[in-house]
C-alpha positions in Angstrom: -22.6 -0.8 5.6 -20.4 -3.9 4.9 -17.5 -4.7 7.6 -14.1 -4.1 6.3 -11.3 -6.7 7.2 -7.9 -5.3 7.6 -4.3 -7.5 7.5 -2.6 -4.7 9.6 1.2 -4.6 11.7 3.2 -3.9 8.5 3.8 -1.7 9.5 1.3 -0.4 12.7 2.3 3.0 11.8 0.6 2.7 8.4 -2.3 0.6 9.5 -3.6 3.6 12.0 -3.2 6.0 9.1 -5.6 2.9 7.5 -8.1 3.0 10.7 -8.0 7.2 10.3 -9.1 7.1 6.6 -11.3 4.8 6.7 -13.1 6.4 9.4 -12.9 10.0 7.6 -14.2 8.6 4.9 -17.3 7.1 6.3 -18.0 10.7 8.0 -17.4 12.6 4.9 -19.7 10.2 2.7 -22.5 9.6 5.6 -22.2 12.4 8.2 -23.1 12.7 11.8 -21.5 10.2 14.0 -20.8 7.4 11.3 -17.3 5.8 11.4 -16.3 2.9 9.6 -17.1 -1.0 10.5 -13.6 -2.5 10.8 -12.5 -6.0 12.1 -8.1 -5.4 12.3 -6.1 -8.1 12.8 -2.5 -7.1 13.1 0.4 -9.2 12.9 4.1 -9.2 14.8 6.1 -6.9 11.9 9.2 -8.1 12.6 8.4 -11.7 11.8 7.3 -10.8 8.4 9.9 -8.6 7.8 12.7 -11.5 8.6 10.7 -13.7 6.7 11.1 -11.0 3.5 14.2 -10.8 3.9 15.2 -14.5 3.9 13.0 -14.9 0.8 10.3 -17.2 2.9 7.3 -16.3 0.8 5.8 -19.1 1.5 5.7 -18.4 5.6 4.4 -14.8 4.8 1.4 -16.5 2.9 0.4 -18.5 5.4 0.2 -15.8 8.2 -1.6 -13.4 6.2 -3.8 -16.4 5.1 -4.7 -17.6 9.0 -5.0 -13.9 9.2 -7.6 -13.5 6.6 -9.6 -16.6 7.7 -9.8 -15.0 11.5 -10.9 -11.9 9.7 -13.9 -14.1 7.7 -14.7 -15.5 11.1 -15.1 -12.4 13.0 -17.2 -11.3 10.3 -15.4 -9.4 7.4 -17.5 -8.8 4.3 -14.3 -8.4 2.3 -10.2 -8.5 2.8 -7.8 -5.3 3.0 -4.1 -6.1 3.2 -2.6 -2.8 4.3 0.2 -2.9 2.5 1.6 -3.3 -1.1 5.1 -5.5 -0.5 2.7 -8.2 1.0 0.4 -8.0 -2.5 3.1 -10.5 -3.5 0.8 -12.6 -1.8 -2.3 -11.7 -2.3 -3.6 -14.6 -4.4 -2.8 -16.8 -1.8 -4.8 -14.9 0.8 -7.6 -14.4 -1.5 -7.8 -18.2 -2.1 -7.9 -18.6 1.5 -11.2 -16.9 2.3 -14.8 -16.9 0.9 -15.0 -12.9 0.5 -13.4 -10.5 -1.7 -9.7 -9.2 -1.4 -9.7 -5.5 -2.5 -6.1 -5.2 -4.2 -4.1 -2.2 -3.7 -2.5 -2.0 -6.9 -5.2 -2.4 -9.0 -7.3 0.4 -6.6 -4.0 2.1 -7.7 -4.1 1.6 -11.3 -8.0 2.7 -11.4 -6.4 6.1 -10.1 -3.8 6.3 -12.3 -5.8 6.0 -15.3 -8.6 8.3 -14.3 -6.3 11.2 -14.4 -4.7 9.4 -17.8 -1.6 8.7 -17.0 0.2 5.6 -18.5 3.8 6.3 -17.5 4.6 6.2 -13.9 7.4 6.0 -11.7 7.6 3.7 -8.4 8.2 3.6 -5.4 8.4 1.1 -2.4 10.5 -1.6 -1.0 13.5 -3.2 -2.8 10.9 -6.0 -3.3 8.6 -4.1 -4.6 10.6 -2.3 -7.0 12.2 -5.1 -7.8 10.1 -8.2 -8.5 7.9 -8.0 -11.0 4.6 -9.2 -9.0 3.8 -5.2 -8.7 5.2 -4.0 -12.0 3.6 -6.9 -14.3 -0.3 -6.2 -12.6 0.2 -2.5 -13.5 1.4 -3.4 -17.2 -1.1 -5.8 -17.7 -3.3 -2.9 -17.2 -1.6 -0.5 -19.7 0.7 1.2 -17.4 4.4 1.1 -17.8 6.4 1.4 -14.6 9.9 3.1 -13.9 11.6 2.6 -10.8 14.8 4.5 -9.8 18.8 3.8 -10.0 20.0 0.9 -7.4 21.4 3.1 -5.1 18.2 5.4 -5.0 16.4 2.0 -4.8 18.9 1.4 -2.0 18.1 4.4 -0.2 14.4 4.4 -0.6 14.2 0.7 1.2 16.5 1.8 4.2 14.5 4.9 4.8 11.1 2.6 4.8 12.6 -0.2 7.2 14.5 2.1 9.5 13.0 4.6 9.6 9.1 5.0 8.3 8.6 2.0 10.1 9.8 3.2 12.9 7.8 6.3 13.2 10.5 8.5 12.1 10.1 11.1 9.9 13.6 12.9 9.1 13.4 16.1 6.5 16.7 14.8 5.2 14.7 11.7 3.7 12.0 13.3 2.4 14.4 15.7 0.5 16.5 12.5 -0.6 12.8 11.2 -1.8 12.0 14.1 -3.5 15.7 14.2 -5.8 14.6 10.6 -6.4 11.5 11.6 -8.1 13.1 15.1 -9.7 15.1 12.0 -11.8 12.2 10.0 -12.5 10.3 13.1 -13.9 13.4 13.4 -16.2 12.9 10.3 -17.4 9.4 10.6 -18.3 7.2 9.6 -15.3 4.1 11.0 -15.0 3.2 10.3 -11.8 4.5 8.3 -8.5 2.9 5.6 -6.9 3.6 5.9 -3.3 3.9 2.2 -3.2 4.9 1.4 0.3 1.6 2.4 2.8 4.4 4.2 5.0 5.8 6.4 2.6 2.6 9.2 2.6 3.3 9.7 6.1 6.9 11.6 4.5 5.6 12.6 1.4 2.4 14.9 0.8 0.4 15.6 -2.2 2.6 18.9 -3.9 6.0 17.8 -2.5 8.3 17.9 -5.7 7.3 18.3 -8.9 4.9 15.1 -9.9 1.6 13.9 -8.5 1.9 11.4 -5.7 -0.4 8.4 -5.5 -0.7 7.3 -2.2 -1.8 3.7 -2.7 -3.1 4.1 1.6 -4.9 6.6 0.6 -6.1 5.3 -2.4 -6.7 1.9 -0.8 -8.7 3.3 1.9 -11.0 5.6 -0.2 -11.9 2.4 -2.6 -12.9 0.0 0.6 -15.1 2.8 1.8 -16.8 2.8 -1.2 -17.3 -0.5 -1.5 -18.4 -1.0 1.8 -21.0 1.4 1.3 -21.9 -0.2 -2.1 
C-alpha cells in the first residue's frame, strides 16, 4: 500500500471527512483491520483564506508547496490537496515535489464522463466559479460547465466561508442550495459537481433533482485506488 499525502486545514472540517474516506475505503477494498496509510499536514485556514481574498496567489502557492515538500519528506508516495479552490495552484505544488499530485478535478471529470455526462453545472467558491482555472480543465476534457446567477454565486460562497467552514450545517442553506440547482437543471445541467470539499457535508446524494458529484468523495475514492495500485 502506497502512503497518501494530504494538504489538509481548508477547511479541517472537510479534511476529517478526507481521513474518514480514505480509511472506509481501504476497509471496504482490503477487509479486516486495514485503514489507510496517510501522512496529513494541515495548514492555519484563516491564512489562506485572507491570502484568497486579497488575490495573493502567489503566497498560497508557496505554503501548499513547503507543505507538499514536508509531505515528500515524511514519506508520501503521492500529493492530495483536499480541496478544489486551492487546485488554482496545483501546478505549482506539483512542480514542487518528486511524486505525483492526484488532481481533484480531473478525478472529477473521470466521474462525470463515466456516467456520460457532458453538461454540468458548478458549484464552489466565488473563485472557483469564477476563474476559469476549474472551468477550462473540465472543457479541455469535453465538459461544458454552467455555474449559477451572481447573487446565487453570492450566496453559495457565504454559506461555504461562514458557515460550512465553520461546522455549521443550517436546513435553510441546503434548501437555498438546492433552488440553486432546481435553476441549473432548467438550464440544461446534467449533473453538479460539488466543487468545494465542504459542500457534501450539506448536500447528499438524492437532495434535489440532479446527481451530485462530490469531488471529496470522488477525490478520496481515486487515492485509494491508486494507493492500492
Amino acid at each position: 500500500m502506497k502512503t497518501i499525502g494530504l494538504i489538509g486545514g481548508m477547511s479541517w472540517e472537510s479534511t476529517q471527512v478526507y481521513y474518514r474516506l480514505l480509511n472506509e475505503h481501504v476497509k471496504q477494498r482490503l477487509g479486516g483491520h486495514h485503514s489507510a496509510k496517510v501522512v496529513l499536514v494541515s495548514v492555519d485556514f484563516a491564512e489562506i483564506a485572507a491570502l484568497q481574498h486579497t488575490g495573493n496567489w502567489d503566497a498560497t502557492a508557496a505554503i501548499l508547496a513547503d507543505a507538499a515538500q514536508a509531505l515528500e519528506r515524511a514519506g508520501a508516495d503521492f500529493i492530495l490537496i483536499g480541496t478544489n479552490t486551492m487546485h488554482k495552484v496545483a501546478d505549482e505544488v506539483a512542480a514542487a515535489v518528486s511524486v505525483p499530485l492526484l488532481h481533484i478535478i480531473d478525478v472529477t471529470a473521470a466521474a462525470l464522463q463515466a456516467r456520460n455526462i457532458t453538461r454540468v453545472g458548478l458549484l464552489g467558491t466565488q473563485f472557483t466559479m469564477e476563474q476559469a482555472f476549474y472551468r477550462a480543465r473540465l472543457e479541455a476534457q469535453g465538459i461544458t460547465v454552467m455555474v449559477p446567477e451572481p447573487e446565487e454565486r453570492a450566496l453559495v460562497h457565504r454559506v461555504i466561508y461562514d458557515e460550512l467552514c465553520q461546522g455549521q450545517f443550517l436546513a435553510a442553506s441546503k434548501q437555498a442550495y438546492i433552488k440553486v440547482i432546481e435553476g441549473l437543471a432548467a438550464q440544461g445541467a446534467e449533473g453538479v459537481i460539488l466543487g468545494c470539499t465542504e459542500i457534501g457535508m450539506l448536500l447528499q446524494h438524492g437532495d434535489g433533482p440532479l446527481p451530485l458529484f462530490d469531488t471529496a468523495e470522488l477525490h478520496a475514492e481515486a487515492a485509494v485506488s491508486m494507493a492500492l495500485g
